[in-house]
N, CA, C and O of each residue as an XYZ file, in Angstrom:
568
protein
N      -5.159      3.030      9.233
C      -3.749      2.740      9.190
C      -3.072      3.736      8.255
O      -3.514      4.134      7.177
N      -1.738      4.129      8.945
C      -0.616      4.896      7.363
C      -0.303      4.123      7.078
O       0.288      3.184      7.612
N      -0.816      4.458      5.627
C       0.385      3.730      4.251
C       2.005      4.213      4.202
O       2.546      4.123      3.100
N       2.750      4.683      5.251
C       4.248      4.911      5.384
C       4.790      4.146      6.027
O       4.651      4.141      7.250
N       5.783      3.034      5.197
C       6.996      2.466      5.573
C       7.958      2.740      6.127
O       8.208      3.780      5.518
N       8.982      2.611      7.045
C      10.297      2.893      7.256
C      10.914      1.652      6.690
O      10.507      0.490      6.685
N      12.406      2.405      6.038
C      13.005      2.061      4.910
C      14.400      1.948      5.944
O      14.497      2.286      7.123
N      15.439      1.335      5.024
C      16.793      1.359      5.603
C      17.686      1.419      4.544
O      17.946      0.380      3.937
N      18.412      2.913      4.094
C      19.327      3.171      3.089
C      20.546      1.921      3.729
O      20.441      1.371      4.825
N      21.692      1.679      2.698
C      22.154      1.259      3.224
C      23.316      0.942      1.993
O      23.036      0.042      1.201
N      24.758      1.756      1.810
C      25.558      1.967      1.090
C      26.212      0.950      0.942
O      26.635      0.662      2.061
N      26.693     -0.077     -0.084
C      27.505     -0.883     -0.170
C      28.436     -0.894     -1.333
O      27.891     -1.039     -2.427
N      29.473     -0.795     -1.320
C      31.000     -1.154     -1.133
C      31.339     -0.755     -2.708
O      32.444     -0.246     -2.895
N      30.467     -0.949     -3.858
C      30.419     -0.803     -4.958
C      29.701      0.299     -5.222
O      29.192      0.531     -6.318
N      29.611      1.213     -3.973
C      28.621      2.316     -3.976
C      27.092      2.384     -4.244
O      26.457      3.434     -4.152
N      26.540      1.169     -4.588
C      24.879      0.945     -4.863
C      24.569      1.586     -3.307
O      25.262      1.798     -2.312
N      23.297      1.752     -3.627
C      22.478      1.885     -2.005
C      21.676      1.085     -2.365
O      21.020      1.103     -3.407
N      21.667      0.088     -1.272
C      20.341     -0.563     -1.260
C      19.000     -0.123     -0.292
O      19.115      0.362      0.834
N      18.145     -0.307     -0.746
C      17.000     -0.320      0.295
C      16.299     -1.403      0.215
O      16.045     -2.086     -0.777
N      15.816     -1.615      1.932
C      14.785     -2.701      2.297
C      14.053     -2.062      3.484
O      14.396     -0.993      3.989
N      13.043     -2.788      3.876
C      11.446     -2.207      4.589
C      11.571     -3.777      5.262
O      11.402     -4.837      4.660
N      12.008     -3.537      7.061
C      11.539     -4.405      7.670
C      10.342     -5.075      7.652
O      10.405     -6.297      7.784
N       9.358     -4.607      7.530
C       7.911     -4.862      7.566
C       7.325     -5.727      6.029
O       6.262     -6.228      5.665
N       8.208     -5.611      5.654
C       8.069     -6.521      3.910
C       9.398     -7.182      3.291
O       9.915     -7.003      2.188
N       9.735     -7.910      4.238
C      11.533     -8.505      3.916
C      11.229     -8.606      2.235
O      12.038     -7.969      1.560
N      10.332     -9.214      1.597
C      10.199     -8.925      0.005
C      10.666     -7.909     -1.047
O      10.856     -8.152     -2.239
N      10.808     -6.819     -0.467
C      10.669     -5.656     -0.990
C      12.427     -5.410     -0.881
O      13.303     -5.479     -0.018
N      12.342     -5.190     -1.866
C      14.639     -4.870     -1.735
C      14.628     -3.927     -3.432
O      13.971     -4.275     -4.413
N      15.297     -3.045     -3.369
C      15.639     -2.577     -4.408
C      17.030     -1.418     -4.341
O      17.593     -1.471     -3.248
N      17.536     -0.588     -5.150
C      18.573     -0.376     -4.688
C      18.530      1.170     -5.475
O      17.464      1.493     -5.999
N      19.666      2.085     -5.544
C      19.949      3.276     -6.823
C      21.371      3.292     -6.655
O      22.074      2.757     -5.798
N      21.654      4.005     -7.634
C      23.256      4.810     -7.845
C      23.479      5.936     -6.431
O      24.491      6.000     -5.733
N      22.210      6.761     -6.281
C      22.269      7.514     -5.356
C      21.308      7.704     -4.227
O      20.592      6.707     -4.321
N      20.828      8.490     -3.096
C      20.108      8.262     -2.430
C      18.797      8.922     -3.001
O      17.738      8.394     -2.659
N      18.749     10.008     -3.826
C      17.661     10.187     -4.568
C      16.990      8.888     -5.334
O      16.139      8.199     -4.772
N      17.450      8.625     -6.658
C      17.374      7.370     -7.026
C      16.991      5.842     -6.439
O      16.346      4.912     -6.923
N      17.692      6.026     -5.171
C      16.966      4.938     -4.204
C      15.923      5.401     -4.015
O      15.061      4.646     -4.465
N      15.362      6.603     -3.406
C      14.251      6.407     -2.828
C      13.090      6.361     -3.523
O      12.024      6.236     -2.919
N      13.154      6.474     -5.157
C      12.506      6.888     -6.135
C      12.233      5.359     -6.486
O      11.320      4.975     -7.218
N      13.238      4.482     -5.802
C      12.906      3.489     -6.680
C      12.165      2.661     -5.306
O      11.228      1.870     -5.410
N      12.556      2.893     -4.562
C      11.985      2.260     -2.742
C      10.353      2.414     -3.092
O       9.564      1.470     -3.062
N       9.973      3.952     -3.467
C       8.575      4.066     -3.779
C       7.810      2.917     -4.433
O       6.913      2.182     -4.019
N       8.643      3.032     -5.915
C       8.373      1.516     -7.040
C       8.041      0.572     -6.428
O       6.922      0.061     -6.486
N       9.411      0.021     -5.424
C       9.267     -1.370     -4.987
C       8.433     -1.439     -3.900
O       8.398     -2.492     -3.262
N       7.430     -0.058     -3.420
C       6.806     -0.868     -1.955
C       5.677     -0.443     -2.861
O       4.615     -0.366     -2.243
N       5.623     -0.253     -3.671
C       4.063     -0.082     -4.442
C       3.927     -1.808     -4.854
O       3.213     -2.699     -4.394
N       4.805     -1.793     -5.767
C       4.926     -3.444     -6.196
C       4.359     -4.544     -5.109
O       3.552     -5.453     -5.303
N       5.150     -4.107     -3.718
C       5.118     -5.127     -2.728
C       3.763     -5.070     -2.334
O       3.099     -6.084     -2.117
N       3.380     -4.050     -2.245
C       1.770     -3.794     -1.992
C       0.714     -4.341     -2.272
O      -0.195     -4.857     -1.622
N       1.056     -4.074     -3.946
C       0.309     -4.889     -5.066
C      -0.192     -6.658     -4.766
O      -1.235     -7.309     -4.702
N       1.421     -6.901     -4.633
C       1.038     -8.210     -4.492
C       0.814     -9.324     -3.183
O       0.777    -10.548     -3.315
N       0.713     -8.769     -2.238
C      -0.165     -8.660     -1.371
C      -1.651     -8.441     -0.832
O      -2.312     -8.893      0.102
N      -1.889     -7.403     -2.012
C      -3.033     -6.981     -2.691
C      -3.551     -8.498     -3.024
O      -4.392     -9.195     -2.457
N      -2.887     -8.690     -3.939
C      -3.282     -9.679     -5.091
C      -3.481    -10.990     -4.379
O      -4.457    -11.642     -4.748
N      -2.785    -11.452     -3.499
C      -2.534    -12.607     -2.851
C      -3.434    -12.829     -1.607
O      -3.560    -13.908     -1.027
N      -4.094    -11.567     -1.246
C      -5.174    -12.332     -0.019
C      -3.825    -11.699      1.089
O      -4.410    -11.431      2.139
N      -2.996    -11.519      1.183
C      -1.688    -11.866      2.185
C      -1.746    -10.981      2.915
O      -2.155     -9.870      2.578
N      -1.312    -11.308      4.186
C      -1.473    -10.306      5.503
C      -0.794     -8.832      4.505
O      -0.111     -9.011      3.496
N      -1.060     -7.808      4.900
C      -0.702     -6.486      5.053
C      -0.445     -5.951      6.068
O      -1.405     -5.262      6.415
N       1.158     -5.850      7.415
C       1.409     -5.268      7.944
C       1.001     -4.240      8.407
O       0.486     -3.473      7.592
N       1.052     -3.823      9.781
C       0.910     -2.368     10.077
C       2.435     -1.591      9.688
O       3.382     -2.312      9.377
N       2.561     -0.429      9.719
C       3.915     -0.010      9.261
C       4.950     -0.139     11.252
O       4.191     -0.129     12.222
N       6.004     -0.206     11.449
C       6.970     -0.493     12.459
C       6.827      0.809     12.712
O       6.187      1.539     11.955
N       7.362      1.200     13.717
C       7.553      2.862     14.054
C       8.966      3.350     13.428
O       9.711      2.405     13.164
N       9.334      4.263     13.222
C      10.463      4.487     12.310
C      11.840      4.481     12.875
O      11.898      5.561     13.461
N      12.912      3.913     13.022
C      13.508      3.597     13.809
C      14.885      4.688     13.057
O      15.352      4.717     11.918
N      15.180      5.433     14.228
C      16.681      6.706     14.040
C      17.378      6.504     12.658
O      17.575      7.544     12.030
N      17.785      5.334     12.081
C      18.395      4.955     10.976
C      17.243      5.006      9.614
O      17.661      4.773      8.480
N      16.046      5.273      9.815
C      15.354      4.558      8.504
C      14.794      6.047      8.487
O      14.740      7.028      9.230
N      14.284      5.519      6.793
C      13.463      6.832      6.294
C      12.135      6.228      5.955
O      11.934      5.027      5.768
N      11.309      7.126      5.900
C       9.733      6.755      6.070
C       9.291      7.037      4.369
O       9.472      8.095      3.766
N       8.625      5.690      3.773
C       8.557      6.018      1.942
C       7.088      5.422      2.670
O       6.819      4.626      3.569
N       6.044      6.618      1.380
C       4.689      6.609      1.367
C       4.326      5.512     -0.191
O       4.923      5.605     -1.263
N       3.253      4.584      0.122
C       2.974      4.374     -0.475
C       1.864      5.001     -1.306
O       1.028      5.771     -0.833
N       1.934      4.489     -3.000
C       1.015      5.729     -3.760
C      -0.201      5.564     -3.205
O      -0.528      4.531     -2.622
N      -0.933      6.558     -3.351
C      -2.128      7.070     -2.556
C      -2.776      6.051     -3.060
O      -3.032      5.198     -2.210
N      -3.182      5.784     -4.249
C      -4.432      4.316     -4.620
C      -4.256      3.683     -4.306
O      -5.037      3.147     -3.520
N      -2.944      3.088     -4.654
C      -2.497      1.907     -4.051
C      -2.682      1.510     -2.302
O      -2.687      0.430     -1.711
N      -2.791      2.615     -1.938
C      -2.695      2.562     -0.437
C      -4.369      2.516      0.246
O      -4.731      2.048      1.325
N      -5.373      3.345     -1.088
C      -6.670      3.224     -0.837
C      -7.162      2.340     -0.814
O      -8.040      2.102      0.015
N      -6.591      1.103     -2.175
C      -6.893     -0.031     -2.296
C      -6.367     -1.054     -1.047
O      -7.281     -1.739     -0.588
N      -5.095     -1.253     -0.454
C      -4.799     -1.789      0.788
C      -5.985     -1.825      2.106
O      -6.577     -2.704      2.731
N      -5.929     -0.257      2.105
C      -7.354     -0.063      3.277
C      -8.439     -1.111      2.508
O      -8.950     -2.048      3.121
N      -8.682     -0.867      1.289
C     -10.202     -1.309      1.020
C      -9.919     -3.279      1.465
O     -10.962     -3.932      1.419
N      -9.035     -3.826      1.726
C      -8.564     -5.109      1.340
C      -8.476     -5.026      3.156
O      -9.138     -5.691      3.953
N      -7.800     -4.351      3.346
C      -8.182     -4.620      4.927
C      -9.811     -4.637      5.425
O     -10.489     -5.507      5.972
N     -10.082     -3.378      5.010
C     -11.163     -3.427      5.853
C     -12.319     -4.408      5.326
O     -13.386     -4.765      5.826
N     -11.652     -4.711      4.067
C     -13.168     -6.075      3.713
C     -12.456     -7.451      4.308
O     -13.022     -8.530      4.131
N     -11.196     -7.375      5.018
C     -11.230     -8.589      5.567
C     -11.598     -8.752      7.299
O     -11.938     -9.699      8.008
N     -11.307     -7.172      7.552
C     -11.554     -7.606      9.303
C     -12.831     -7.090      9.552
O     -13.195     -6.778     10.686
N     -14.111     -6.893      7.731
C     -15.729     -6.978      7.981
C     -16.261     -8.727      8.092
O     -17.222     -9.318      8.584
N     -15.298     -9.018      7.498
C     -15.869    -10.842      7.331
C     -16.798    -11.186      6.496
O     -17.288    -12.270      6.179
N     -17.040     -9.697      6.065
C     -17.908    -10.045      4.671
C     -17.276    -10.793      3.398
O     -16.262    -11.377      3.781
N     -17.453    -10.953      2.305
C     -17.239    -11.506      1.017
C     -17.048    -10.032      0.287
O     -17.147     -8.898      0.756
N     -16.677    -10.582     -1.301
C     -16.667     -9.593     -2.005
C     -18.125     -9.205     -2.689
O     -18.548     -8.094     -3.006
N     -18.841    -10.710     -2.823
C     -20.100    -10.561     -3.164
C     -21.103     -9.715     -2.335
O     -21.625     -8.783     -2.946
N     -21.492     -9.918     -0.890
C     -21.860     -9.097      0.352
C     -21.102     -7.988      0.185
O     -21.343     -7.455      1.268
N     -20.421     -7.301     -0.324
C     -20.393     -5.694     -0.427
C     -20.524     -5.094     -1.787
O     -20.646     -3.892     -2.021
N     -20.480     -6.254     -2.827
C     -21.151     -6.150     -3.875
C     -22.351     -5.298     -3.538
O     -22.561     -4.104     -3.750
N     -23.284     -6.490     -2.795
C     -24.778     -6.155     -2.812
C     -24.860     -4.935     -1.819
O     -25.493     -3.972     -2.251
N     -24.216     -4.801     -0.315
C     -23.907     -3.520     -0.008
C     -24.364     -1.960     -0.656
O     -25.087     -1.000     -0.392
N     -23.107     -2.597     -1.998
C     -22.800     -1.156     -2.749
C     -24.080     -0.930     -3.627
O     -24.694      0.135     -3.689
N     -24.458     -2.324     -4.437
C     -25.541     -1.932     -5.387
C     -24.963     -1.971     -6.514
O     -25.356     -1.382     -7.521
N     -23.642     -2.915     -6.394
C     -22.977     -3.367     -7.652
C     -22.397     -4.757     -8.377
O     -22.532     -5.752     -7.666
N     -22.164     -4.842     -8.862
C     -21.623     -6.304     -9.659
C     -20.676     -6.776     -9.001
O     -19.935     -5.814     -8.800
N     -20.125     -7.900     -8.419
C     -18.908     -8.377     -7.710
C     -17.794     -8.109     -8.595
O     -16.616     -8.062     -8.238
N     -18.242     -7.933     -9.796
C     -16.972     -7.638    -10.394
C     -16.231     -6.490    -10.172
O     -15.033     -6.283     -9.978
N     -17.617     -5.506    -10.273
C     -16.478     -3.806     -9.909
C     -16.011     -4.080     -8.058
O     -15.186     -3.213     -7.768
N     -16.134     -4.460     -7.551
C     -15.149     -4.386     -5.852
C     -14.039     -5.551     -6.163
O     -12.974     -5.511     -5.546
N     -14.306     -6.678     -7.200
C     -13.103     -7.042     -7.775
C     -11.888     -6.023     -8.282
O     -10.717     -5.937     -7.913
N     -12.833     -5.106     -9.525
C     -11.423     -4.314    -10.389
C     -11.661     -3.392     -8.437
O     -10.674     -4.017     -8.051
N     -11.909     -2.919     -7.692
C     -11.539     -1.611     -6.722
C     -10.392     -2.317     -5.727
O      -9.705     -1.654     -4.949
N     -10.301     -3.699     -5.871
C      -9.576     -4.525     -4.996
C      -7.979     -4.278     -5.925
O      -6.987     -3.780     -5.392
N      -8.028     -4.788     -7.512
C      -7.285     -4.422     -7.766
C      -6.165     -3.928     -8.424
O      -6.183     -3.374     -9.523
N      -5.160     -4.147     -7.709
C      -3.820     -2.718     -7.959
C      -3.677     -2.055     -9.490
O      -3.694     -0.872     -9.831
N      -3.542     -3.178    -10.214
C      -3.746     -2.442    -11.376
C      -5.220     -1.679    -12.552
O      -5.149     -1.321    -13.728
N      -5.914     -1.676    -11.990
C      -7.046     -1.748    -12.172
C      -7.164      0.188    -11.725
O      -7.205      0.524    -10.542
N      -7.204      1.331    -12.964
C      -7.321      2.528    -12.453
C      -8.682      2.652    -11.798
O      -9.528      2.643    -12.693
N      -9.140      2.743    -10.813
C     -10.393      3.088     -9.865
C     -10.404      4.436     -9.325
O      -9.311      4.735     -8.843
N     -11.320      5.382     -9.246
C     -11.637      6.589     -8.875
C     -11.692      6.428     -7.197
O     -12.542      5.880     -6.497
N     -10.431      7.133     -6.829
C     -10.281      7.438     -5.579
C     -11.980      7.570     -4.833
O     -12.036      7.150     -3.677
N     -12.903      7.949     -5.248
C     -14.443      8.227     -4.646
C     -14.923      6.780     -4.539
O     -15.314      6.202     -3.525
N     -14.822      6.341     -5.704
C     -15.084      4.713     -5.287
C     -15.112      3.465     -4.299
O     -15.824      2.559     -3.866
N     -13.493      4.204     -4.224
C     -12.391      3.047     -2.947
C     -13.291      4.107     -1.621
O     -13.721      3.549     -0.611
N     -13.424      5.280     -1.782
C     -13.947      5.764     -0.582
C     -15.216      5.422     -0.012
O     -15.435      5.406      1.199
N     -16.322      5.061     -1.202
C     -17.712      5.031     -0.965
C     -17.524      3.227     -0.371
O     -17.911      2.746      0.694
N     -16.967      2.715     -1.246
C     -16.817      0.816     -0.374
C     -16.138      1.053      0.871
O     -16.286      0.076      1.605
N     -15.426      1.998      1.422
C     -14.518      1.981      2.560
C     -15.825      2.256      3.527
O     -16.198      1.392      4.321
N     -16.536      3.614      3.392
C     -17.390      3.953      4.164
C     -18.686      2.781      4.257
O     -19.253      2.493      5.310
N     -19.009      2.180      2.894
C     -20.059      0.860      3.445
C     -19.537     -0.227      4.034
O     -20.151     -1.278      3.853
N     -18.405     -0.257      4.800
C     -17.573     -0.947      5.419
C     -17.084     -0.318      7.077
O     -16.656     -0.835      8.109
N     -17.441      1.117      6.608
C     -17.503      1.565      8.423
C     -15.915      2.443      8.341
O     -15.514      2.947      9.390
N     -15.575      2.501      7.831
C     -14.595      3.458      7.292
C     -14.631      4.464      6.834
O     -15.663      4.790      6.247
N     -13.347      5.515      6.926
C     -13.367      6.465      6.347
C     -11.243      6.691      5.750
O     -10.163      6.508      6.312
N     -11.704      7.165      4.356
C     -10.602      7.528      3.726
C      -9.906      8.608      4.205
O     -10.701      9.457      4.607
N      -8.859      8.911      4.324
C      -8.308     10.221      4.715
C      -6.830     10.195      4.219
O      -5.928      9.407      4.503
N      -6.840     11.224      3.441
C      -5.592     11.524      2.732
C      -4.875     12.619      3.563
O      -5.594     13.417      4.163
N      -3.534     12.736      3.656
C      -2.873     13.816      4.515
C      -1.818     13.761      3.919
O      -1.175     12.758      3.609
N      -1.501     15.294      3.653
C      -0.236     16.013      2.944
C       0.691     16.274      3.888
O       0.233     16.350      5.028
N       2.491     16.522      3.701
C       3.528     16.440      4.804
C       4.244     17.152      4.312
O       3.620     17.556      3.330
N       5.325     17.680      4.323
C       6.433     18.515      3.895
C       7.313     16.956      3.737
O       7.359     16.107      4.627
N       7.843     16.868      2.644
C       9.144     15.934      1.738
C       9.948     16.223      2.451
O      11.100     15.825      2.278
């Protein structure tokens, strides 16, 4: 799956822009300008991520990007960690069963689960792949 949202700027009257992400009605945040929004859109779909993360809670696929919206990436860990949360839920394994998998303590695929928890991108990759996965990062022109 991409970790890229489509977003919906959206100017109101007092000049704020707000932004929101169909795919996470949760997620709302706003700027002075459209830079600033999107700087902060990042913030808030990392946040939204997080706690989703945190909660067991479905994680969306992203919508296709619709003429009006702009597409905000979520941060790369954050987004490694999402995959890792998907793909240990549609293995049906436990956290303990990829514990033993990995050859580690349930606790460390606890901290790789999460969000706040700094984990070495190789990590989230090596549990992704004992899960039948593969990580793949891809760079875009801004």
């Amino acid at each position: 799956m991409r970790f890229t949202c489509p977003t919906r700027l959206q100017r109101h009257s007092d000049g704020e822009i707000v932004v929101s992400f169909r795919d996470l009605p949760e997620c709302l945040t706003s700027g002075a300008d459209e830079g600033e929004a999107l700087t902060d859109a990042a913030d808030a779909l990392e946040e939204a991520m997080a706690g989703r993360i945190n909660r067991v809670d479905t994680i969306p696929a992203p919508s296709a990007r619709l003429a009006d919206e702009q597409l905000v990436a979520v941060p790369p860990v954050t987004a490694a960690k999402a995959a890792l949360a998907l793909a240990l839920r549609d293995s049906g394994l436990t956290r303990v069963a990829l514990a033993e998998r990995l050859g580690v303590n349930e606790k460390e695929v606890r901290r790789m689960l999460d969000p706040r928890h700094g984990t070495a991108i190789g990590r989230i990759d090596m549990a992704l792949r004992a899960l039948g996965q593969e990580l793949v990062v891809e760079s875009r022109a801004a």
